[in-house]
C-alpha positions as CSV (number, residue, x, y, z in Angstrom):
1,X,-49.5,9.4,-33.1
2,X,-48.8,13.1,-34.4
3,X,-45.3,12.8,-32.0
4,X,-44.2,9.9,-34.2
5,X,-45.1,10.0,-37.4
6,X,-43.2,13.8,-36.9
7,X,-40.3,12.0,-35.2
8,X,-40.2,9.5,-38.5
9,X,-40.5,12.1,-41.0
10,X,-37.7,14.2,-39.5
11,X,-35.6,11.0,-38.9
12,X,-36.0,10.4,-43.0
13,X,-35.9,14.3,-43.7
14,X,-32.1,14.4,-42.6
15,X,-31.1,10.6,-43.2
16,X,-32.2,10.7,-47.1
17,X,-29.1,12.2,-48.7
18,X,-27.2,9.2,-47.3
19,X,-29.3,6.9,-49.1
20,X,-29.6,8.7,-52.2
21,X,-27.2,7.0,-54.6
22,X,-24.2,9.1,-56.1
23,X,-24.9,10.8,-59.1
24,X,-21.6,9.7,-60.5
25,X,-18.1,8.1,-59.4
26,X,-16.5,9.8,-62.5
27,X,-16.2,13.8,-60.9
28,X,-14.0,16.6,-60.4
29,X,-13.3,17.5,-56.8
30,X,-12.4,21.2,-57.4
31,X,-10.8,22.0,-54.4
32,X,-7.8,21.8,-52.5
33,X,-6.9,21.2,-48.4
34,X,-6.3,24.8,-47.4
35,X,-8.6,26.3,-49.5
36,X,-10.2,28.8,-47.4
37,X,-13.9,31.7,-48.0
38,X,-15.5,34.0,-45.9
39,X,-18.8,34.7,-45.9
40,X,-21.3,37.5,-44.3
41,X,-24.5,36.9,-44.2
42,X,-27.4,39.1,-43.7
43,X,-31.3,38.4,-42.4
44,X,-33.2,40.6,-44.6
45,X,-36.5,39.6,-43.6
46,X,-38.2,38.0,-40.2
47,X,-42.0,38.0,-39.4
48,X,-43.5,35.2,-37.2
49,X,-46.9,34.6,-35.7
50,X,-47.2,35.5,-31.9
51,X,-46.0,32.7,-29.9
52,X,-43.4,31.7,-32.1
53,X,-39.8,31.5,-31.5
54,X,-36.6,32.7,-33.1
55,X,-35.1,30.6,-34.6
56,X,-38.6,29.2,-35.5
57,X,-37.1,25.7,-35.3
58,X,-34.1,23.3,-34.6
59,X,-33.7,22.6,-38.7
60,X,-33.7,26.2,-39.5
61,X,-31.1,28.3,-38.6
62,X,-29.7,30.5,-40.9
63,X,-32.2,33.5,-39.8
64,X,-30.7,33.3,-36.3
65,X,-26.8,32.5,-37.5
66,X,-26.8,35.4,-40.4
67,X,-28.4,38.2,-38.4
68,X,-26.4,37.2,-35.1
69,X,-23.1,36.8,-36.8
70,X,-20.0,38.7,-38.1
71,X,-19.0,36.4,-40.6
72,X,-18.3,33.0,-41.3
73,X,-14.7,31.2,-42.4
74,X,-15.3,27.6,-44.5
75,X,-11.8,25.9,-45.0
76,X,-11.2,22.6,-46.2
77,X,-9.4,20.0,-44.2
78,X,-9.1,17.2,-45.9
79,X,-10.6,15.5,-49.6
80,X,-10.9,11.6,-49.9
81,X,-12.4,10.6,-52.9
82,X,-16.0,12.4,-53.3
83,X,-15.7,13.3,-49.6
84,X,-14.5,16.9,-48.9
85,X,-14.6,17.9,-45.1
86,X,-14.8,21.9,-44.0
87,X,-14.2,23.3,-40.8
88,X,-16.6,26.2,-40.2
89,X,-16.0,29.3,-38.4
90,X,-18.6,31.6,-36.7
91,X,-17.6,34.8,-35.9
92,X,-20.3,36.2,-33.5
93,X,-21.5,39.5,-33.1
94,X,-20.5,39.3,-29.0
95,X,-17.1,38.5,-29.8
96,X,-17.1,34.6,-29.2
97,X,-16.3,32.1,-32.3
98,X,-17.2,28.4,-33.1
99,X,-16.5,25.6,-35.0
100,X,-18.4,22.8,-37.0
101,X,-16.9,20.1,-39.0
102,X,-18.8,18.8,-42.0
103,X,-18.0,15.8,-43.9
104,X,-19.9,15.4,-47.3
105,X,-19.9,13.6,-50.4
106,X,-20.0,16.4,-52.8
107,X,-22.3,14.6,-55.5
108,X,-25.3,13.6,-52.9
109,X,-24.5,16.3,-49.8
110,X,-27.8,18.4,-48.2
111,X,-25.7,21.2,-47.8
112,X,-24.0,21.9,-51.3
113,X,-21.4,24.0,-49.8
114,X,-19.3,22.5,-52.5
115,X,-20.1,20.3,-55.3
116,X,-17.9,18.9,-58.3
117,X,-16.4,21.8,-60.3
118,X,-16.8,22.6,-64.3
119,X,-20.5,21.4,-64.4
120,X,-22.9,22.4,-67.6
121,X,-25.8,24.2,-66.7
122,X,-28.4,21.2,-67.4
123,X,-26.5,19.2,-65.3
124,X,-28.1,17.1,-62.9
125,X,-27.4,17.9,-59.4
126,X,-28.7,16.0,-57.3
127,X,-31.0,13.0,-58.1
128,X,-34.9,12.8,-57.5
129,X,-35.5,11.4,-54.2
130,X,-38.3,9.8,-52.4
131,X,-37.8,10.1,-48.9
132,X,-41.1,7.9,-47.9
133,X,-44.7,9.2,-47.3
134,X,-45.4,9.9,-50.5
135,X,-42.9,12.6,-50.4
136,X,-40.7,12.8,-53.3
137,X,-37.8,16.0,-54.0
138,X,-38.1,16.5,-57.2
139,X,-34.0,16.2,-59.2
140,X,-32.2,19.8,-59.1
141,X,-30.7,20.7,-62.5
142,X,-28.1,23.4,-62.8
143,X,-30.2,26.2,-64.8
144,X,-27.4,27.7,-66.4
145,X,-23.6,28.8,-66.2
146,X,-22.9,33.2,-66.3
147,X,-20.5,35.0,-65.9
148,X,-20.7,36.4,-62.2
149,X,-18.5,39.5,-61.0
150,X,-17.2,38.9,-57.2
151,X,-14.2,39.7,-55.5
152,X,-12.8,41.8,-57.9
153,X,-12.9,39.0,-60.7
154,X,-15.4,38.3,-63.4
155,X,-15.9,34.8,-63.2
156,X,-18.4,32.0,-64.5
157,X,-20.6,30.6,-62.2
158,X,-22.9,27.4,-61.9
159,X,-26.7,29.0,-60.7
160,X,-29.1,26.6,-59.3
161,X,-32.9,27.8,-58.5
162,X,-35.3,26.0,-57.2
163,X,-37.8,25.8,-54.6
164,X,-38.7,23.1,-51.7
165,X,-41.5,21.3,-51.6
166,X,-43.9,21.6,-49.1
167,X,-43.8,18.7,-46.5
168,X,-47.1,16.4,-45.9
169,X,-47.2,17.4,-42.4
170,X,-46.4,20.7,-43.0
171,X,-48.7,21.8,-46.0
172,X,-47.7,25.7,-46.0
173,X,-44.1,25.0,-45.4
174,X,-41.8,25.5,-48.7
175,X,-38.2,27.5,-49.6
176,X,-37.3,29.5,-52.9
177,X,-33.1,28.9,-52.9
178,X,-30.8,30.2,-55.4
179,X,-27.4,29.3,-54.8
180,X,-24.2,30.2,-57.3
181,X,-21.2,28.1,-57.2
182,X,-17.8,29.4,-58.8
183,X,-17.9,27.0,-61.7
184,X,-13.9,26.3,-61.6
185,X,-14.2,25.3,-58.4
186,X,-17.3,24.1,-57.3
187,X,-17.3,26.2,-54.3
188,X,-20.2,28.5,-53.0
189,X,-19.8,32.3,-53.3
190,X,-23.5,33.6,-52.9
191,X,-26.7,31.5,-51.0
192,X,-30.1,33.0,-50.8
193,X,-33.4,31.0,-49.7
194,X,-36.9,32.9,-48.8
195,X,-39.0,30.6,-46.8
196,X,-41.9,29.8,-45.1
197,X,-41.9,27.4,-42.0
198,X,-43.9,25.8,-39.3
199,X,-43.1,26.0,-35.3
200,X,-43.9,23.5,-32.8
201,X,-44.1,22.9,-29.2
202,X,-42.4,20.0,-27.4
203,X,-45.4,18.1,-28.0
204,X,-45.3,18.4,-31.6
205,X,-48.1,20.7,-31.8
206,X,-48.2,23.4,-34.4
207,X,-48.1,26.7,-33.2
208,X,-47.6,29.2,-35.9
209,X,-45.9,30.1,-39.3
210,X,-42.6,32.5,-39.7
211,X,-41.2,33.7,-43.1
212,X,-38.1,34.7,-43.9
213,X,-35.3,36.1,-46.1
214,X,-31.7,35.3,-45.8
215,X,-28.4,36.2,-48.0
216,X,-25.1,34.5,-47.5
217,X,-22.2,35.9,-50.0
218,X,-18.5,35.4,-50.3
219,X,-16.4,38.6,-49.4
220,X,-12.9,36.7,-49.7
221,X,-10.9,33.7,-50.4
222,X,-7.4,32.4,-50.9
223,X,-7.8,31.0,-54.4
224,X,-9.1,33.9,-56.8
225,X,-8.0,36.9,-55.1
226,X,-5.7,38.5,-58.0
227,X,-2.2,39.5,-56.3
228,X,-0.5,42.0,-59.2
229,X,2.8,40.4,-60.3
230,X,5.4,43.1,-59.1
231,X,6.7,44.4,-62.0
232,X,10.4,44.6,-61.3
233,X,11.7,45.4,-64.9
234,X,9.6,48.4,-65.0
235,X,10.7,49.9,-61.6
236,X,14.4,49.5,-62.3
237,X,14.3,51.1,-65.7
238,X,12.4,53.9,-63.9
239,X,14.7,54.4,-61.0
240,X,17.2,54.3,-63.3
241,X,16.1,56.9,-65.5
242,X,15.3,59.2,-62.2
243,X,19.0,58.5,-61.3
244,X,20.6,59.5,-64.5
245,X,17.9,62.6,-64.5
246,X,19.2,63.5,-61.1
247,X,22.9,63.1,-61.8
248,X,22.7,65.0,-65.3
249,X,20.9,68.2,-62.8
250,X,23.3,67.8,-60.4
251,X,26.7,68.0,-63.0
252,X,24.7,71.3,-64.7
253,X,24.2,73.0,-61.4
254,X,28.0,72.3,-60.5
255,X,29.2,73.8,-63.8
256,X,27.1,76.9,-63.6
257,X,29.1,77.2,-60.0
């Protein structure tokens, strides 16, 4: 019985956002195809009861991915509608790389690698859900909109904070996340998510807690990184004026000859 109410719950845990309805036709995809970030992420902190494994489960990953890899590349491949689809890169720390495609709808998406661009902090986010067995997530309201300095450029970003609630089958299991998306945009430049989770065996059978610290943050992109205009009116005038400076030492040498 434990095996399948577990099996449902999961089932429900990872088909909800497609039922959620959208929180509004009427948005802004901020993106373009081609747009491209890069990420490094970091495992700041990892402690597990004996017994358990690492990853401490199939659904959560990050630990393992950020302490186990370089960086990661996000690039977007193609847009339709509220749909934006990123390929992902993993650079690994033995060298290899792989690849993940994701497909979301930005305004109802579990991952929130992007969502629409210029939103007010106050903004809804995504909608309250019930997801079945009395288990409801409550709606996630942008707190606020500040102005964020990354990649060389002080820019205003969309900050959302907020933490998971526990599952009823998992009473001690629950995330803090704080996520910042360039506001322009709509794109993700810095993920963080402390959290407590429960291992299992094949059979379903708790088997110990592990908590956790990650940090994912943007070190470059295609879109904001400032390239200086070459200033070509300045550099002429300047050569010229070292030429002339040069010519006028030249003619006074020769007439002292």
């Amino acid at each position: 019985m434990k095996k399948t109410i577990l099996i449902v719950l999961l089932s429900v845990f990872l088909l909800s956002a497609m039922i959620v309805p959208s929180l509004s036709q009427d948005v802004t995809v901020g993106v373009s195809v081609g747009d491209w970030f890069k990420f490094e992420g970091t495992l700041l902190y990892y402690e597990a009861d004996e017994g358990v494994p690492f990853p401490p489960s199939q659904y959560v990953t990050q630990p393992m991915v950020y302490n186990e890899s370089d960086w990661q590349t996000v690039t977007v491949t193609d847009i339709t509608g509220n749909n934006v689809t990123v390929e992902i890169v993993t650079h690994w720390k033995n060298g290899t790389e792989t690849t993940e495609e994701v497909n979301e709808d930005i305004t109802v998406g579990m991952t929130m690698q992007i969502i629409p661009a210029n939103m007010e902090g106050g903004d809804v986010l995504r909608e309250e859900t019930d997801i079945g067995f009395g288990m409801i997530w409550p709606a996630r309201n942008l707190n606020e909109s500040i102005m964020v300095e990354y990649l060389n450029s002080t820019r205003e970003a969309n900050v959302l904070d907020w933490t998971h609630p526990a599952m009823m089958f998992a009473p001690d299991d629950r995330t803090h996340q704080v996520y910042d998306w360039d506001k322009e945009t709509g794109a993700l430049v810095k993920f963080s998510m402390d959290g407590n989770t429960t291992a299992w065996d094949e059979s379903y059978n708790a088997i110990g807690q592990a908590h956790y610290m990650v940090e994912n943050v943007i070190v470059d992109t295609n879109i904001w990184t400032v390239i200086p205009e070459f200033p070509t009116g300045t550099v002429m005038l300047l050569v010229f004026i070292a030429i002339t400076v040069s010519i006028d030492l030249y003619r006074r040498k020769t007439l002292k000859h």
